[in-house]
C-alpha positions as CSV (number, residue, x, y, z in Angstrom):
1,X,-85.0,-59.0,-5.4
2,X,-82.7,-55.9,-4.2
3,X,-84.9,-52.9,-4.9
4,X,-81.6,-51.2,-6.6
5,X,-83.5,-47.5,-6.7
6,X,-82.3,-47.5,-2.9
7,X,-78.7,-47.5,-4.4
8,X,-79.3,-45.6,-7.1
9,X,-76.8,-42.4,-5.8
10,X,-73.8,-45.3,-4.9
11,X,-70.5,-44.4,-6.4
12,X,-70.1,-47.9,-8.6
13,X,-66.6,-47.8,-8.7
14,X,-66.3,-48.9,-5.4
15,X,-65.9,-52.6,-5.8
16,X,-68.1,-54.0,-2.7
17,X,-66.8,-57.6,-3.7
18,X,-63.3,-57.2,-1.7
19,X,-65.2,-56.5,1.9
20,X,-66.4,-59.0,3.9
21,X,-69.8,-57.8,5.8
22,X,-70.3,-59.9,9.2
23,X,-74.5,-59.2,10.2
24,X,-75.6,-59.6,13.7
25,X,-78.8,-59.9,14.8
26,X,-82.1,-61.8,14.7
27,X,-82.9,-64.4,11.9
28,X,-85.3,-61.9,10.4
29,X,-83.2,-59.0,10.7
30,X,-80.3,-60.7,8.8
31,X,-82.0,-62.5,6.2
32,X,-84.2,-58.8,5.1
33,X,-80.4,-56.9,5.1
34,X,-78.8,-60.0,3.2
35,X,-81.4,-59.7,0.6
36,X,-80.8,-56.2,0.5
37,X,-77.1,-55.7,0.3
38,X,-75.6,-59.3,-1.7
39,X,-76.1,-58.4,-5.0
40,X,-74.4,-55.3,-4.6
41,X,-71.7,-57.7,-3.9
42,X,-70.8,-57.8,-0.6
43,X,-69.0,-61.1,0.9
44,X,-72.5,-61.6,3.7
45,X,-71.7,-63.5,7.0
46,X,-74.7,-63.8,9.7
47,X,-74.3,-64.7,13.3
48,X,-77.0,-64.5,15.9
49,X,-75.1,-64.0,18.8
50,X,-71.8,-62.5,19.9
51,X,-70.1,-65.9,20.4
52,X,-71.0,-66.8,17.1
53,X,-70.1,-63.5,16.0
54,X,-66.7,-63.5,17.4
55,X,-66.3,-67.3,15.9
56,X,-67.0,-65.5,12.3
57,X,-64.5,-62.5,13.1
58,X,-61.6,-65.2,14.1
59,X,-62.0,-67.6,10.7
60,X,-62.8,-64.6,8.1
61,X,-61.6,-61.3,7.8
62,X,-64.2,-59.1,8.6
63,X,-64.0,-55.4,7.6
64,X,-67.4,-54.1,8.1
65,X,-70.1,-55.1,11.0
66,X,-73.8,-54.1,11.1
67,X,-74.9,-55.0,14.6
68,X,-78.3,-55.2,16.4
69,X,-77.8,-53.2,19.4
70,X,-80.9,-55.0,21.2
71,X,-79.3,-58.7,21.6
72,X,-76.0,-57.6,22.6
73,X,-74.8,-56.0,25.6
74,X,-72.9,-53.0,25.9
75,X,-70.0,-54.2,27.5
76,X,-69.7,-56.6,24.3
77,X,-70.3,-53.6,21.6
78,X,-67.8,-52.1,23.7
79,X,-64.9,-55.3,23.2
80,X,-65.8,-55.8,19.2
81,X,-65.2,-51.8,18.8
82,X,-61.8,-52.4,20.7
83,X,-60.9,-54.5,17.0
84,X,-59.6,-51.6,15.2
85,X,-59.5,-53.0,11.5
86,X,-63.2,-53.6,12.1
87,X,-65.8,-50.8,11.0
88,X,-69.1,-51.1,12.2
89,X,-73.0,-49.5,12.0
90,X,-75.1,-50.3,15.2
91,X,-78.7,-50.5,15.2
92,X,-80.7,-49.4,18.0
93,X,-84.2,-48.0,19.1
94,X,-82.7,-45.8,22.0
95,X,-79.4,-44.0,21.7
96,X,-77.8,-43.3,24.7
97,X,-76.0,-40.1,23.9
98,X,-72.6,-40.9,26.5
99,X,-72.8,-44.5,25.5
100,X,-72.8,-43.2,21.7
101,X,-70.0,-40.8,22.7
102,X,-67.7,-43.9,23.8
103,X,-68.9,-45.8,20.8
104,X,-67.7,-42.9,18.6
105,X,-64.4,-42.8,20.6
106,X,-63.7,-46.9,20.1
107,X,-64.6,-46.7,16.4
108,X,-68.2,-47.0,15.7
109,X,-68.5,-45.8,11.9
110,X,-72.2,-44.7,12.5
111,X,-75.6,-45.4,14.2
112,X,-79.3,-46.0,13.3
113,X,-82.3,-45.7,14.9
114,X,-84.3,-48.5,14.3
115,X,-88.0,-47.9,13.7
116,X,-90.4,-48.2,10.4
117,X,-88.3,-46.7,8.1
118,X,-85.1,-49.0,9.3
119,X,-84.8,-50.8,5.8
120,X,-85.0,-47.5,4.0
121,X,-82.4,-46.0,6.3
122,X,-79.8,-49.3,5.9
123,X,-79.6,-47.6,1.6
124,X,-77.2,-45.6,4.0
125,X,-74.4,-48.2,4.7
126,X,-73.2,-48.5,1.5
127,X,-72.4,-44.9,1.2
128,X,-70.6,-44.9,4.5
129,X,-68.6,-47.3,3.9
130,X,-67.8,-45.2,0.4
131,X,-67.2,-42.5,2.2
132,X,-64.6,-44.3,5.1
133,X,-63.0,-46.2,2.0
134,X,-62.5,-42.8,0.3
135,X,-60.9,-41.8,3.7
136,X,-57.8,-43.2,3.1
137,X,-56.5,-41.0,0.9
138,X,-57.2,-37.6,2.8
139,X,-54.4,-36.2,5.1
140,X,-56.0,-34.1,8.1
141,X,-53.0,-32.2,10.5
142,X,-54.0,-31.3,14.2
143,X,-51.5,-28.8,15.4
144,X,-51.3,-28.8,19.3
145,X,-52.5,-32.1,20.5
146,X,-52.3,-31.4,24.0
147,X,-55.3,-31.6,25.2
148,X,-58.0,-34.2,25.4
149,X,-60.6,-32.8,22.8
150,X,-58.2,-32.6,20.0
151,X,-56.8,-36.4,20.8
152,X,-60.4,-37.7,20.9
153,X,-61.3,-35.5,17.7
154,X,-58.2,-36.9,16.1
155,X,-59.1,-41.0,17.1
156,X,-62.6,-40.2,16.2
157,X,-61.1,-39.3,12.7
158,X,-58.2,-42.0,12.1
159,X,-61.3,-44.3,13.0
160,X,-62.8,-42.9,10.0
161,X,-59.9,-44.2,8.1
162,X,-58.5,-40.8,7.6
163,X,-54.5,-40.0,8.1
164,X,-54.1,-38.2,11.4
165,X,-50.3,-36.7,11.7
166,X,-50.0,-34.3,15.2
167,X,-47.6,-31.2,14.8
168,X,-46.8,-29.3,17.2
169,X,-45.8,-26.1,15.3
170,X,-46.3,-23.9,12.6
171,X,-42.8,-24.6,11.5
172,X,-43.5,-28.1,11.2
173,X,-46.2,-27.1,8.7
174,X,-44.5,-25.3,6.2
175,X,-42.1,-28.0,6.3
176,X,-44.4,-31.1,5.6
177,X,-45.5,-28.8,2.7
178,X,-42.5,-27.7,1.1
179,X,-41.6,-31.1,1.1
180,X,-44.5,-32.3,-0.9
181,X,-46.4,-33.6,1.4
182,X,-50.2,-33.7,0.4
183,X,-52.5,-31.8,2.9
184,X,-56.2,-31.5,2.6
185,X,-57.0,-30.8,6.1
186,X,-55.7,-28.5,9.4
187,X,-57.3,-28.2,12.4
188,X,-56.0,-25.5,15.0
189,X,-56.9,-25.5,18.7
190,X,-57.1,-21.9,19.7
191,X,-57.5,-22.5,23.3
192,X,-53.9,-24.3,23.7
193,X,-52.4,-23.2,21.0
194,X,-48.9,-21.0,21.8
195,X,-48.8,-19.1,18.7
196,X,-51.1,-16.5,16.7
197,X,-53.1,-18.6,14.5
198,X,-55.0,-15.5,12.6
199,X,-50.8,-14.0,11.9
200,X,-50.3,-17.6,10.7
201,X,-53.0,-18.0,8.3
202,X,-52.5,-14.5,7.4
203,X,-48.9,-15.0,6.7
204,X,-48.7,-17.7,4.7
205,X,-52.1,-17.5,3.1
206,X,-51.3,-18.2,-0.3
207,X,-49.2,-20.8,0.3
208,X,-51.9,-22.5,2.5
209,X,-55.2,-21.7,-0.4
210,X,-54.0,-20.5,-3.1
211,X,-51.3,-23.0,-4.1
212,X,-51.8,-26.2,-2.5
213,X,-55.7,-25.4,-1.8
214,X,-55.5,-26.8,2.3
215,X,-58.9,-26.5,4.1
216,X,-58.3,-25.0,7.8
217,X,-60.8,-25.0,10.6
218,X,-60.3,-23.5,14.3
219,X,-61.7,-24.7,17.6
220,X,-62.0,-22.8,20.9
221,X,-64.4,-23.1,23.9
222,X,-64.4,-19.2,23.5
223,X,-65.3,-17.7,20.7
224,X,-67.4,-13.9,19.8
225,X,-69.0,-13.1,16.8
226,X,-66.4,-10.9,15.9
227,X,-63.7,-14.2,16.3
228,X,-65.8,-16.3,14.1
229,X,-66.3,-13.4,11.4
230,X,-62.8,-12.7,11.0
231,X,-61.6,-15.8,10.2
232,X,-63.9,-16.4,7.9
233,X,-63.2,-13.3,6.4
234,X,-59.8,-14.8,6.4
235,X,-60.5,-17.4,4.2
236,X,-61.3,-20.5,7.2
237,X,-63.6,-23.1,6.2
238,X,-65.3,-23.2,10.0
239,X,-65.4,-22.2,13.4
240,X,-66.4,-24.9,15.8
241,X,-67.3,-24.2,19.6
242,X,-66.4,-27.0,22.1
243,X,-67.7,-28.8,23.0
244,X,-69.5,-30.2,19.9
245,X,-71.1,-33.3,19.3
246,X,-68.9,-36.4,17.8
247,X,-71.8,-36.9,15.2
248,X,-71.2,-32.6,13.8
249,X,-67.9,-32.9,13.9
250,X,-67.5,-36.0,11.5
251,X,-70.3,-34.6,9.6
252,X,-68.4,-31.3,8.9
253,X,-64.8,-32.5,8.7
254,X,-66.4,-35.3,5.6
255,X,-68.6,-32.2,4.2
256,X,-65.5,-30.2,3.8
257,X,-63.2,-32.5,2.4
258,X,-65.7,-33.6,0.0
259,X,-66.4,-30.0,-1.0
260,X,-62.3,-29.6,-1.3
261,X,-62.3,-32.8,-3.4
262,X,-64.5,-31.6,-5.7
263,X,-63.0,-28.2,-6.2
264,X,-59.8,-30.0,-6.7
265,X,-61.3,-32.0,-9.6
266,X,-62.6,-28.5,-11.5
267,X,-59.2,-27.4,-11.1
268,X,-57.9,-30.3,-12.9
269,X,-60.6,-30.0,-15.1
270,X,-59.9,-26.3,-16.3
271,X,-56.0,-27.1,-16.3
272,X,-56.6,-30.3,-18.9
273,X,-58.8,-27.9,-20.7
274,X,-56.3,-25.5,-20.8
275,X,-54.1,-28.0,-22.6
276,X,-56.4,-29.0,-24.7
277,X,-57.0,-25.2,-25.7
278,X,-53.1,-24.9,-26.1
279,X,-53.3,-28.1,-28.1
280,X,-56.0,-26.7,-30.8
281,X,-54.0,-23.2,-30.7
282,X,-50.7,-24.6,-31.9
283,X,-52.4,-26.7,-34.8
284,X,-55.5,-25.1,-36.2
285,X,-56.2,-21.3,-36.9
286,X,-58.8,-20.1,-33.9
287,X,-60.6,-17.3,-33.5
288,X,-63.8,-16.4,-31.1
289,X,-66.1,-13.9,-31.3
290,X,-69.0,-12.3,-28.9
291,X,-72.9,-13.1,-30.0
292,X,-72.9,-10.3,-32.2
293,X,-70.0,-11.5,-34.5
294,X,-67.2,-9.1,-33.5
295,X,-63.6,-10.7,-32.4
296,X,-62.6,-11.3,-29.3
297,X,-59.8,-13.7,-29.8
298,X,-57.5,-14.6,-32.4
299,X,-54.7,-17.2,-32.0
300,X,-51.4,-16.7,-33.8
301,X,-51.5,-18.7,-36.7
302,X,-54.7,-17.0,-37.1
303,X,-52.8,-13.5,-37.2
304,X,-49.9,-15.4,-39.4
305,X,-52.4,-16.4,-42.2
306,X,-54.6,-13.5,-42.7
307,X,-51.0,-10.6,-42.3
308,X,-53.3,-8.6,-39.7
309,X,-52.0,-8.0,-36.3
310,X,-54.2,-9.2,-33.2
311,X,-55.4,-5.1,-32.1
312,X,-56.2,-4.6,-35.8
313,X,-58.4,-7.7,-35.6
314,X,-59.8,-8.0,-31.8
315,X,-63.5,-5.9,-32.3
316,X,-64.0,-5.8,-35.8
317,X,-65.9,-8.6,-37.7
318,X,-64.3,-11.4,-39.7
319,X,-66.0,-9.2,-43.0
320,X,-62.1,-7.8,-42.6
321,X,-61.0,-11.4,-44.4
322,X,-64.5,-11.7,-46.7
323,X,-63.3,-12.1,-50.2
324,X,-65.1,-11.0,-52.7
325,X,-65.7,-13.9,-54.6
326,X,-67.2,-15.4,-52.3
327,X,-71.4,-16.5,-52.7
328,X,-73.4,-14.6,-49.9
329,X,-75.3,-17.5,-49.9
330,X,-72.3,-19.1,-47.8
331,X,-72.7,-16.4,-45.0
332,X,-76.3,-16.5,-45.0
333,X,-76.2,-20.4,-44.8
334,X,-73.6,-20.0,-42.0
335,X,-75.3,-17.2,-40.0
336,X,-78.6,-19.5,-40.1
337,X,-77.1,-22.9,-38.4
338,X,-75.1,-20.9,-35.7
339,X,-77.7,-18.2,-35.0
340,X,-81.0,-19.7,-35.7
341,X,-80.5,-23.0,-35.6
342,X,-77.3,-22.9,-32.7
343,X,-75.4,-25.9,-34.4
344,X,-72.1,-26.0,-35.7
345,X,-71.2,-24.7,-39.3
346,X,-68.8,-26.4,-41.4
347,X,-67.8,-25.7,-44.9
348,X,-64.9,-23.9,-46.9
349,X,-64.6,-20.1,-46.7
350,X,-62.1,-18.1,-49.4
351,X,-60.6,-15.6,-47.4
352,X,-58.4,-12.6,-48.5
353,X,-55.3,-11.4,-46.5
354,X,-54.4,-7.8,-46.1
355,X,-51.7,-7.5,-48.7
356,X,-54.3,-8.7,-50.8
357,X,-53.4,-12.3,-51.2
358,X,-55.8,-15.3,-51.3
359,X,-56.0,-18.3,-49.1
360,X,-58.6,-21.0,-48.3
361,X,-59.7,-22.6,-45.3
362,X,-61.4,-25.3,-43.9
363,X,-63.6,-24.3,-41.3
364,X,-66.1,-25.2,-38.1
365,X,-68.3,-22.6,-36.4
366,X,-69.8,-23.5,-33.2
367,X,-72.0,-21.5,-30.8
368,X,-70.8,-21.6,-27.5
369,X,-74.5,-21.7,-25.4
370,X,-75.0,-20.8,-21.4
371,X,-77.0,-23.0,-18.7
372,X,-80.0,-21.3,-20.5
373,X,-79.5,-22.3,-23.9
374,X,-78.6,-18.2,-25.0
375,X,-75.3,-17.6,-27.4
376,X,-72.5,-16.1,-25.2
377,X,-70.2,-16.1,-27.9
378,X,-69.0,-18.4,-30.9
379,X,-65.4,-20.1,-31.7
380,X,-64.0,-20.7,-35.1
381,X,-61.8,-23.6,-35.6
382,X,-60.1,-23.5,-39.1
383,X,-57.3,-25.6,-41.2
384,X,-55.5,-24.1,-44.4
385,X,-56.3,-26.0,-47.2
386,X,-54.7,-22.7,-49.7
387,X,-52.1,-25.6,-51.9
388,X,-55.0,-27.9,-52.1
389,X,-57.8,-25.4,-53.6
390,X,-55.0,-23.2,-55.3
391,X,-54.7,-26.7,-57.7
392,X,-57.8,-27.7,-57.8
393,X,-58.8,-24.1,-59.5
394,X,-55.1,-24.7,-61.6
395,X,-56.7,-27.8,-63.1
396,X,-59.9,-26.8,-63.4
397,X,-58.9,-23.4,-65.6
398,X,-56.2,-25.5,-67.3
399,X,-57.8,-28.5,-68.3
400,X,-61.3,-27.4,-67.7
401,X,-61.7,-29.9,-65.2
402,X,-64.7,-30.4,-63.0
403,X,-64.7,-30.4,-59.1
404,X,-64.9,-34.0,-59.1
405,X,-62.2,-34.9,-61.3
406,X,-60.0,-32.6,-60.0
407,X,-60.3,-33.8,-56.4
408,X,-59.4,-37.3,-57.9
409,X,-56.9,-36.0,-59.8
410,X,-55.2,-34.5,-56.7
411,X,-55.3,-37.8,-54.8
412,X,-53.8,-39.6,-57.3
413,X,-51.0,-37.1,-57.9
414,X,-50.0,-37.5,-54.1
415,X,-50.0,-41.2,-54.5
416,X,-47.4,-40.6,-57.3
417,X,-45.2,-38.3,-55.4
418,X,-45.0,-40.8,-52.2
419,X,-43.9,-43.1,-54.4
420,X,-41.1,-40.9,-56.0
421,X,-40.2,-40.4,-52.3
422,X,-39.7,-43.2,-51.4
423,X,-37.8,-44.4,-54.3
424,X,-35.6,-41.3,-55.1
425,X,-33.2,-39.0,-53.7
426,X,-35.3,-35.6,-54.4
427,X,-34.1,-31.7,-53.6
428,X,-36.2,-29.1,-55.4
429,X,-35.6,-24.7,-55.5
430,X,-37.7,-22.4,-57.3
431,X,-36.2,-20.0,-60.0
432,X,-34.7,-17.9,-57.3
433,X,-32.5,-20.7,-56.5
434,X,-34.0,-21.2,-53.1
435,X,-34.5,-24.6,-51.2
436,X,-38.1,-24.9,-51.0
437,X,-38.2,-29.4,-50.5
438,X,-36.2,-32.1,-49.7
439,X,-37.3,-36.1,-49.1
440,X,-36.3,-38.1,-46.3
441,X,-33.6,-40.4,-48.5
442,X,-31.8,-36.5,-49.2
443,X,-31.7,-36.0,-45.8
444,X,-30.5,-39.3,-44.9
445,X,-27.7,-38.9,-47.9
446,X,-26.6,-35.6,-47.2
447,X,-26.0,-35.6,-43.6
448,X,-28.5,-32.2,-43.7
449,X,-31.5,-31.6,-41.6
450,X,-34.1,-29.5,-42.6
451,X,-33.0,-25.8,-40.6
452,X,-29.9,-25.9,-42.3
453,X,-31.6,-26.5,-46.2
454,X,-35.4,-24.9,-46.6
455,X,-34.7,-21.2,-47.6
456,X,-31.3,-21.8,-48.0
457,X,-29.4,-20.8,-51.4
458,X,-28.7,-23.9,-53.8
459,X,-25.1,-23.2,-54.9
């Protein structure tokens, strides 16, 4: 059985089901990975030589390889490298570092060092291939390709699966991104490079961070202290000296991207919840206050309801609205569950404007906590219910009817009016003569929307 803890950090919405895994190696070696890796649903081939190996390659298409270093020879890694749609993880127990180098440059997706632990280590293939399959989307520009470090940088990455594109100018940069084009990555070469990389950045710096959020690392064989702290000052994700080591490089290119990935999810994150803030604004009444109960926020129907202007409400306490029929009992009740207890209040509050006037509303009040569980401050989310509770106490002082029966008699006096609606031709004005309703079947009559009848005269 697959001991699945190994995998337990595996993104699952990779679908391992589409690649086909060729294995080569020893009997033993193959069978112990097989076990390991099929029932996370990999397609499993095994070969036990590099003939046989080559024979699965031609009738299969294989995408990923994990090869035993120790039965094949070098000059064959070398040729199944040269198959560029072919990824591959070599095992070894002695890593050459110039043979690793050229195993880098022909496409090698990793290597790993075979000893006790090996069967722990191979919970690390998965999540390489994740990370070269997530490669396809990101866009990395090298500007100034003319010289060998940045061409074998730049196969290293396209054999990562990641979009290369070469530019040979800064003009050629604000181009591609004025046009659209999606950016994640730049890499500068100071030691070649013709122009002033530090004006560049400089320059267009908001374009480059702010707006489009684009990652930018230099490389130079000469570099101070006082290099390397100024363009991080300017903003530059990193500073790498050549020569580096293939294995750093891919480490920090994937560590930065990843980082930029995830900072480009908060932002999508904090713009959805600013719509979903804009949503709740333009259809309930919302206020906030600090953790000691004085406002901080107030939407606009929130000012439009209670007749007080946001700077007479922002600092005072929402005892500016308290009616005073009202039961303290309701505040004390309320105060309790958000203070004490830090759960959400709901309930009705009677409110009074500030000409005076009454109105009703349906109401939630949550806490808003912090990582340690302390009140930063607490949101009010309400709904006028004013028409509904102004006849409910109309029936209740006219008829003497109880809470109960008037609710009921409400709902079956809307029942009535949707069917007058939808069987009449209705237009009502109060003594004043003023349009205060019309029904769909007027409106469909008359020609008339509602902007040119509601508040107009009847003559």
């Amino acid at each position: 059985m697959t001991d699945f803890s190994m995998f337990k950090f595996i993104n699952k919405s990779i679908n391992f089901s589409k690649f086909n895994l060729l294995i080569i190696g020893s009997d033993e070696l193959t069978d112990k990975i097989d076990n390991l890796f099929k029932d996370l649903g990999f397609n499993i081939y095994k070969a036990l030589t590099i003939d046989k190996a080559n024979k699965a390659i031609k009738d299969n298409k294989i995408e990923y390889v994990i090869l035993d270093a120790e039965i094949v020879s070098n000059s064959d890694i070398i040729k199944l490298l040269s198959l560029n749609d072919i990824k591959t993880v070599i095992l070894t127990k002695n890593i050459d570092p110039e043979f690793q180098k050229t195993c880098y440059k022909k496409g090698a997706a990793d290597f790993i060092f075979k000893d006790k632990n090996l069967m722990s280590k191979m919970s690390d293939v998965p999540k390489i291939i994740q990370r070269i399959e997530k490669n396809r989307t990101e866009n990395i520009v090298i500007v100034n390709n003319n010289c060998s470090f940045i061409n074998e940088m730049g196969n290293v990455l396209k054999n990562r699966n990641f979009n290369v594109d070469y530019l040979n100018d800064y003009h050629h940069i604000i181009e591609k991104i004025s046009n659209g084009s999606k950016i994640d990555l730049i890499i500068f070469d100071l030691d070649k490079e013709n122009f002033n990389v530090y004006d560049f950045v400089t320059l267009h710096k908001d374009l480059l961070f702010k707006d489009n959020n684009i990652n930018i690392i230099v490389v130079s064989e000469n570099l101070s202290p006082l290099i390397v702290r100024d363009f991080l000052r300017l903003g530059i994700k990193d500073v790498i000296k050549k020569p580096l080591l293939i294995e750093e490089f891919i480490y920090k290119i994937e560590f930065i991207i990843n980082n930029k990935n995830i900072e480009d999810r908060l932002v999508y994150k904090t713009k959805l919840l600013v719509q979903y803030k804009n949503t709740v604004d333009q259809s309930a009444i919302v206020s906030k206050t600090d953790n000691k109960g004085l406002i901080t926020y107030v939407n606009d129907s929130f000012c439009e309801i209670s007749g007080y202007s946001r700077n007479e409400l922002i600092g005072k306490s929402h005892g500016i609205l308290k009616h005073p029929d009202t039961d303290p009992k309701i505040f004390s009740d309320l105060w309790y569950h958000i203070k004490e207890l830090k759960t959400p209040w709901t309930g009705v509050l009677k409110n009074r404007k500030k000409n005076g006037d009454t109105y009703w509303v349906q109401a939630i009040i949550n806490p808003i906590l912090d990582e340690n569980g302390d009140i930063i401050e607490y949101m009010g989310i309400r709904n006028d219910i004013t028409e509904m509770e102004r006849t409910k106490e109309e029936l209740k002082e006219k008829y003497n009817f109880s809470e109960t029966n008037a609710q009921e008699y409400i709902k079956i006096s809307k029942l009535y009016e949707e069917a007058i609606n939808q069987s009449n031709i209705i237009l009502r004005f109060n003594k004043n003569r003023i349009i205060t309703y019309a029904n769909k079947e007027f409106y469909k009559l008359s020609g008339f929307q509602k902007s040119e009848l509601i508040n107009k005269h009847y003559d």
